[in-house]
C-alpha positions in Angstrom: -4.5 -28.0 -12.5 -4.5 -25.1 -9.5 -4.2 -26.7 -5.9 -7.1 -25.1 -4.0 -6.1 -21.8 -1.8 -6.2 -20.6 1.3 -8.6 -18.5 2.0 -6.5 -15.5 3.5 -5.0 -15.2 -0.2 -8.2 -15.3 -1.6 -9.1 -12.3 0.3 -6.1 -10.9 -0.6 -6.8 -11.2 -4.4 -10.7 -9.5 -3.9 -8.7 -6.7 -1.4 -6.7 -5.9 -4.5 -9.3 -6.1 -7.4 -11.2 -3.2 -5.2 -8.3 -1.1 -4.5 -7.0 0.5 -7.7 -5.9 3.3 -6.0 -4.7 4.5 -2.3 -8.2 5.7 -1.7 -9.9 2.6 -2.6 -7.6 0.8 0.0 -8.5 2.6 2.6 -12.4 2.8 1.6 -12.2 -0.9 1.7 -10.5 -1.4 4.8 -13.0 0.7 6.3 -15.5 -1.1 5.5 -14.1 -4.2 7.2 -13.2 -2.3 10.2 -16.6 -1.1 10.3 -18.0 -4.4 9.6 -16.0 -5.4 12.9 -17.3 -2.4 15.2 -15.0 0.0 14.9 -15.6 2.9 15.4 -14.9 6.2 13.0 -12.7 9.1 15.2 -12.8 12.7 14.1 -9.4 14.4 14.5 -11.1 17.2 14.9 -13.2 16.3 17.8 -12.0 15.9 21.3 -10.7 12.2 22.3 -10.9 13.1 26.2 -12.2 10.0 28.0 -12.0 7.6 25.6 -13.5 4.6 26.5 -12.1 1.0 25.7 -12.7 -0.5 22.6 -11.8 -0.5 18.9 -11.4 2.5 16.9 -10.4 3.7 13.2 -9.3 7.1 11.5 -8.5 8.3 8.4 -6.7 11.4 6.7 -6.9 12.3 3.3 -8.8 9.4 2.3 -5.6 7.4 1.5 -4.1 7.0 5.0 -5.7 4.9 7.7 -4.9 4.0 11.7 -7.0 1.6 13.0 -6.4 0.1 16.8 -8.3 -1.2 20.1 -8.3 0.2 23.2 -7.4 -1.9 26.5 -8.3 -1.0 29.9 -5.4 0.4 31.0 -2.9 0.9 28.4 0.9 0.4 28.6 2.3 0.5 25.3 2.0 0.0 21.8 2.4 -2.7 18.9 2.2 -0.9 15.7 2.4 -2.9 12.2 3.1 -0.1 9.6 2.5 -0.5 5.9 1.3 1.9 2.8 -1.0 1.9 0.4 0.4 4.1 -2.5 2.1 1.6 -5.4 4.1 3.5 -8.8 1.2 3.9 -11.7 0.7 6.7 -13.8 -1.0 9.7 -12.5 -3.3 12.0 -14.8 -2.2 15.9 -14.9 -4.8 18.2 -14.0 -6.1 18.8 -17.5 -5.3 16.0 -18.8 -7.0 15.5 -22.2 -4.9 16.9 -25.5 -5.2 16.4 -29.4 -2.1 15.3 -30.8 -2.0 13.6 -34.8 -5.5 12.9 -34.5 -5.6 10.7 -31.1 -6.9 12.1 -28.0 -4.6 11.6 -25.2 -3.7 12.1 -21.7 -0.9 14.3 -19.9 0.6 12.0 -17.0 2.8 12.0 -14.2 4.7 8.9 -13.5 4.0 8.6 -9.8 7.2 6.7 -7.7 9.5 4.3 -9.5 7.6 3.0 -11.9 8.9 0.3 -14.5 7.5 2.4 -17.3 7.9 -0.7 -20.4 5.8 -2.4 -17.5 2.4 0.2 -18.3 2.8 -0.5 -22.3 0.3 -2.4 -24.4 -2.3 -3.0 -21.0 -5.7 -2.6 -21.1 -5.8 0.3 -18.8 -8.9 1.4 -16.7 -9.0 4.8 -14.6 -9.8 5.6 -10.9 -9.5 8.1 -8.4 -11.3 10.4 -6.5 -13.3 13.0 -7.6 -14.3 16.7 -6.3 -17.7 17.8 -7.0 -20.0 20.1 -5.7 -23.4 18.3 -4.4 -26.6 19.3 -4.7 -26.8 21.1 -1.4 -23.3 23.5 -2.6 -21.2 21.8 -0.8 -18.0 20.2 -2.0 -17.2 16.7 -1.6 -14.7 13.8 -2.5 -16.7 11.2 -4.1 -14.4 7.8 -5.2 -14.8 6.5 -9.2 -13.2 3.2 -10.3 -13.9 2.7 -14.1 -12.7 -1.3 -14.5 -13.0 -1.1 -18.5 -10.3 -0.9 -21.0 -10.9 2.8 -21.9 -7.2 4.0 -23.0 -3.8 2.4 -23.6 0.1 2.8 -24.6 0.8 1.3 -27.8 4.6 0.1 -28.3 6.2 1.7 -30.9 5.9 -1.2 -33.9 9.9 -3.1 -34.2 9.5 -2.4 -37.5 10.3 1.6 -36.4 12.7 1.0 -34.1 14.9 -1.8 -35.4 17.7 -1.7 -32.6 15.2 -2.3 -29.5 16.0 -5.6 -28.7 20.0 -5.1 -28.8 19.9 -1.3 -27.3 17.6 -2.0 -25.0 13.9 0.3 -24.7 14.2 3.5 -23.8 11.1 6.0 -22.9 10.9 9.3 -21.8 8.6 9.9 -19.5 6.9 13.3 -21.0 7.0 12.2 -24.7 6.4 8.2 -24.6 4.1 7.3 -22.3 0.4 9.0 -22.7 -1.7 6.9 -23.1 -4.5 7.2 -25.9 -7.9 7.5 -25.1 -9.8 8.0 -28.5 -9.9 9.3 -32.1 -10.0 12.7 -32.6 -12.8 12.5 -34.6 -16.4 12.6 -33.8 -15.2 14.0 -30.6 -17.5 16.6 -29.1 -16.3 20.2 -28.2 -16.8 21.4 -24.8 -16.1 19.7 -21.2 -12.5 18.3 -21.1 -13.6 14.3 -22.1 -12.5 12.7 -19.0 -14.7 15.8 -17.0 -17.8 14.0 -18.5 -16.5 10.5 -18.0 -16.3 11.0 -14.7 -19.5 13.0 -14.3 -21.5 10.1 -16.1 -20.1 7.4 -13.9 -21.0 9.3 -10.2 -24.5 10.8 -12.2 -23.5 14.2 -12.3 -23.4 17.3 -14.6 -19.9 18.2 -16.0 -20.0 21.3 -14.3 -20.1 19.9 -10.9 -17.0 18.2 -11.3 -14.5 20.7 -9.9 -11.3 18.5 -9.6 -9.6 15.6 -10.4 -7.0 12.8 -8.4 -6.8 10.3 -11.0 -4.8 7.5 -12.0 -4.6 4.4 -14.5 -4.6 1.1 -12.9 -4.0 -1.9 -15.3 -7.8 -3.9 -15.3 -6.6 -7.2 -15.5 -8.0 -8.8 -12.6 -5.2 -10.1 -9.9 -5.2 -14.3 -10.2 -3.8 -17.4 -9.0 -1.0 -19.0 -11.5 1.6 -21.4 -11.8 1.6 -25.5 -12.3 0.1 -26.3 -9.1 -1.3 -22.9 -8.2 1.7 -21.3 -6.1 2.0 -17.9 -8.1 0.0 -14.6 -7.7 0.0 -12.4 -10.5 -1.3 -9.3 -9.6 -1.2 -5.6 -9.9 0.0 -3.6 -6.5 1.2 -6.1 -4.2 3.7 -3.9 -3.3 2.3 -3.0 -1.2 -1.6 -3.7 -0.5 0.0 -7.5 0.1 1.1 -6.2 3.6 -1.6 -3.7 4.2 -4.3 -6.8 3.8 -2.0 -8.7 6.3 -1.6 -6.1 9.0 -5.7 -5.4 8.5 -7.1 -8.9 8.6 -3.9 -9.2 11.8 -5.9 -7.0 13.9 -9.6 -8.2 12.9 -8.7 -12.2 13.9 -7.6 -10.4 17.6 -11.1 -10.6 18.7 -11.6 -9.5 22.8 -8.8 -8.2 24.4 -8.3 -9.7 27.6 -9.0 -7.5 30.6 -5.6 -7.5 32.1 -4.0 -6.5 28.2 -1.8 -3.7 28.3 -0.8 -3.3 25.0 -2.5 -1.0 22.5 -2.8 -2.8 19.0 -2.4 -0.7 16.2 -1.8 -0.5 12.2 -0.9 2.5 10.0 -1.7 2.2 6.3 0.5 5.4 5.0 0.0 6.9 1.7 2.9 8.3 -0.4 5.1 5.8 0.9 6.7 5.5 -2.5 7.6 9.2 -3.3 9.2 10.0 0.1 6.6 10.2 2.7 7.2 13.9 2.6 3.2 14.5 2.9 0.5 15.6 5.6 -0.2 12.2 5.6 2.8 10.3 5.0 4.8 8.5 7.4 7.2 11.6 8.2 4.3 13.4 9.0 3.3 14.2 12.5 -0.2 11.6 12.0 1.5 8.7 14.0 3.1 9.9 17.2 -0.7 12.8 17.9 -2.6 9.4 17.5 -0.2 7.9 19.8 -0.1 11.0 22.6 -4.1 11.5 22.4 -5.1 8.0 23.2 -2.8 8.2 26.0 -3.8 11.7 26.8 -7.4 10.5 26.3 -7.0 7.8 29.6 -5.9 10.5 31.9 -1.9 9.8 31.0 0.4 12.9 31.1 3.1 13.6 29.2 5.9 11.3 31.2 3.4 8.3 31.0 3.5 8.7 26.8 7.3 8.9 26.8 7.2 5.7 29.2 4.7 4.0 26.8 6.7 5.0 23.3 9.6 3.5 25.3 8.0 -0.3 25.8 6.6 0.1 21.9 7.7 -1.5 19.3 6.6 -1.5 15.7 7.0 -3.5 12.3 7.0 -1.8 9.1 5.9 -4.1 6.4 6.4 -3.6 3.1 7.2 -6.4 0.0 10.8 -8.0 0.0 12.8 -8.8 -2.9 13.2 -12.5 -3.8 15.6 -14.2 -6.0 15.3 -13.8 -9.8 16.4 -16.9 -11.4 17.4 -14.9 -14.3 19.3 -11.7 -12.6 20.7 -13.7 -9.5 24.0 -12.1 -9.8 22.1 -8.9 -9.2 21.5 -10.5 -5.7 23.6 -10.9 -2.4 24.7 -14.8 -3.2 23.9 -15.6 0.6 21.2 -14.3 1.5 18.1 -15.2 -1.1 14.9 -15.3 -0.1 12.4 -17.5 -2.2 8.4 -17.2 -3.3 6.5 -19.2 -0.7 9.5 -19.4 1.8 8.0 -17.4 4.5 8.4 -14.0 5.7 11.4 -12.0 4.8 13.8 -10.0 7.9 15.6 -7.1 6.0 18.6 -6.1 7.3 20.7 -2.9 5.6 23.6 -1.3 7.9 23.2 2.0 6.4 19.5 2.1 8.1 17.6 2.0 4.6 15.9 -0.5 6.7 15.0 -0.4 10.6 15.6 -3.7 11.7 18.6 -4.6 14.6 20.1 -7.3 16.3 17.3 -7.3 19.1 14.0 -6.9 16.9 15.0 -9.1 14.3 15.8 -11.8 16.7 12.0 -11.2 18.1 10.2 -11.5 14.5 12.6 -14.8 14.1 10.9 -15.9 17.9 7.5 -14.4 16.5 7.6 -16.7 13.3 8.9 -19.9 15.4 6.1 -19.5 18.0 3.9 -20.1 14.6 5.7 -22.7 13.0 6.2 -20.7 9.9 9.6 -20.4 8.0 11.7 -16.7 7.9 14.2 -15.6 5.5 17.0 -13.2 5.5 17.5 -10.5 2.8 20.8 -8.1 2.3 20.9 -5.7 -0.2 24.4 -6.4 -2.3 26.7 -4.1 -1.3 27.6 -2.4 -4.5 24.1 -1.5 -4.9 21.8 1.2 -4.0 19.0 -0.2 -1.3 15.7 1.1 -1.5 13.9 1.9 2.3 10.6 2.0 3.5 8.5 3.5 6.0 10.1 1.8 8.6 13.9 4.4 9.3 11.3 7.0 9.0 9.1 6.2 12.0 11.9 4.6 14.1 13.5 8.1 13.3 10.1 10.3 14.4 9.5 8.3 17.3 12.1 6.3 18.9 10.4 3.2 18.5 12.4 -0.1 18.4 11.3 -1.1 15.1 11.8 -4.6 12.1 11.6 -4.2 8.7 9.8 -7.2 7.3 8.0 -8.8 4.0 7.2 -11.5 1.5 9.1 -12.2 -1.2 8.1 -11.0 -4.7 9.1 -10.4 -7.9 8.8 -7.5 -10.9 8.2 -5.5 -8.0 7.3 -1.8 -9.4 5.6 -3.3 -12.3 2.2 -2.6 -13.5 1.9 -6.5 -12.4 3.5 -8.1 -10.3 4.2 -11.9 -8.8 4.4 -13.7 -5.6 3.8 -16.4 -3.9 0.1 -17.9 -3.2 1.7 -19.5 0.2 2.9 -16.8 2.0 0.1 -14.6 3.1 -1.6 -17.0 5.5 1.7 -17.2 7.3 2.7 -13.6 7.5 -0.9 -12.8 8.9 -0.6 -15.5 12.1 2.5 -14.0 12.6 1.6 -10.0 12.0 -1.8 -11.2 14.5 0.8 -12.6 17.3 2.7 -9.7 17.3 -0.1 -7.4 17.8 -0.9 -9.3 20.6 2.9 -9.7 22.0 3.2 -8.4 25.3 6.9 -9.3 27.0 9.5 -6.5 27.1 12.3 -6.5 24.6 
């Protein structure tokens, strides 16, 4: 029988289930910022004289900063995080005939485990481009939560030696997915052209382009004997975007002597680089940093001054132990589901974290009472990074690399632990409100 939840990782699970993509994410956190009175900024507009009180952008509909304004600001405390996750991206045209099937032409988007995406009821959503009544062109959002295509397996029976050799797919030739039968299908608009036209209402011809991408439709859940598992699609890394999001809503008032500037970053494209106009080695983060300064009267020297006292956490999912691989793990440090946030430490600066801010997340999570883990990457190899060496880099920022554990991470589903988000969140919220010097 499932133990009864805490209700921050019931949010979690309902945060999830509406964000099948990057642009969902941030459509749902804005609505909860907005919910909250933040208010929507316009980089386009002027900030000049900027008055105190809580605030939200977005760029590109898949990146979001969200933050509240003091009276007299000093510094910052920045929890980073990202809301891309690996799936599998349609191609621009992406409907084809092929032996009869209709199919669709994908991109595998980020390290995806590709045998992960095979035999899954698989829904679509995106963001659409259409022109509205009035001529103009707009991004509308479409989340179609039905099983509408999927990748069969190739039957054992054809491939005798999978089980000793091991699967291997090419990513061009084994992995579109199959949306129909050939047959009975009409000629004219590409098929997924009218799909998406009949879900927003629209004529075909008003759909002018496509950002679309599979998400697997089974919907994120508790598991386990007692109810300590999540199995879920995209924790990595909407886990720690929901943290750093419902961290800033339980601030409430800032107190009038506050001197520290609260503020997330959900970063898109996270897991192909962060080479984007958005991304986290864009210049997004340190503008929105100089113009709320610059926006209280501050020159130049004062932002310098204030980067200097900052200091940020960039949270993204860490890797726990696998009881079947854990000789593919350091043997002393393993971090295990529902033992409490994760520091991760890497010399050759795939992660952020030192001496000095690790030792504050450690104080951080005692203040709270809440367990924290250690994880190394083995030596011999590769580590994986985040988003965290990248804005330490762009900004000078004194930053930690932190997450909970999780497993099958890069999956098309993955599994954590129903414990940890609660904990992570008290200690995300105390940091943003963390005002002694380092």
């Amino acid at each position: 029988m499932l133990t009864p939840t805490d209700p921050i990782t019931v949010d979690l699970l309902e945060f999830i289930r509406r964000s099948p993509t990057p642009y969902h994410a941030v459509d749902s956190a804005a609505q909860r910022l907005r919910a909250a009175g933040f208010a929507l900024l316009d980089e386009e507009s002027s900030w000049q004289q900027l008055r105190p009180g809580r605030y939200y952008l977005q760029r590109a509909d898949g990146t979001l900063v969200a933050f509240i304004l003091p009276e007299r600001p000093r510094a910052f405390r920045i929890i980073g995080a990202h809301t891309d996750s690996p799936n599998l991206r349609l191609k621009p045209r992406p409907a084809y005939r092929k032996e009869g099937y209709i199919q669709l032409g994908v991109e595998v988007y980020g390290g995806a485990l590709l045998n992960s995406w095979l035999d899954r009821d698989l829904g679509l959503a995106g963001r659409v481009v259409v022109r509205d009544d009035r001529g103009r062109l707009v991004c509308q959002l479409v989340h179609i939560d039905r099983p509408l295509c999927r990748l069969p397996q190739l039957a054992i029976h054809l491939d005798r030696e999978v089980n000793e050799r091991g699967l291997i797919l090419n990513k061009q030739e084994h992995m579109a997915p199959v949306l129909a039968l050939e047959a009975g299908m009409a000629d004219g608009p590409d098929p997924v052209v009218r799909l998406c036209a009949a879900e927003l209402g629209l004529r075909p011809e008003q759909v002018l382009g496509l950002d679309l991408m599979l998400h697997d439709i089974s919907p994120p859940t508790i598991g386990g004997l007692g109810g300590e598992f999540l199995f879920a699609p995209r924790l990595d890394n909407l886990a720690m975007c929901h943290a750093a999001l419902t961290a800033l809503l339980q601030l409430g008032e800032l107190p009038p002597e506050a001197a520290v500037v609260p503020l997330i970053v959900l970063f898109d494209h996270e897991e192909v680089g962060s080479g984007s106009a958005h991304g986290a080695a864009s210049p997004l983060l340190p503008a929105v940093l100089e113009r709320i300064l610059l926006s209280q009267g501050y020159g130049r020297d004062a932002y310098h001054q204030a980067v200097a006292a900052s200091l940020c956490i960039s949270a993204d999912m860490a890797h726990a132990v696998h009881p079947n691989h854990a000789d593919r793990h350091e043997p002393r440090h393993k971090p295990v589901l529902n033992g409490g946030p994760v520091i991760k430490i890497n010399s050759q600066q795939r992660y952020a974290t030192c001496a000095r801010t690790a030792a504050l997340f450690a104080e951080l999570c005692q203040q709270e009472e809440v367990p924290v883990q250690h994880y190394v990457h083995r030596t011999d190899l590769p580590c994986g990074s985040t988003i965290g060496p990248i804005t330490a880099a762009r900004l000078g920022i004194r930053t930690v690399d932190v997450g909970n554990p999780m497993l099958s991470m890069h999956s098309a589903r993955e599994m954590a632990g129903s414990r940890d988000p609660a904990p992570m969140t008290r200690v995300l919220s105390r940091f943003l409100r963390w005002s002694e010097p380092l």
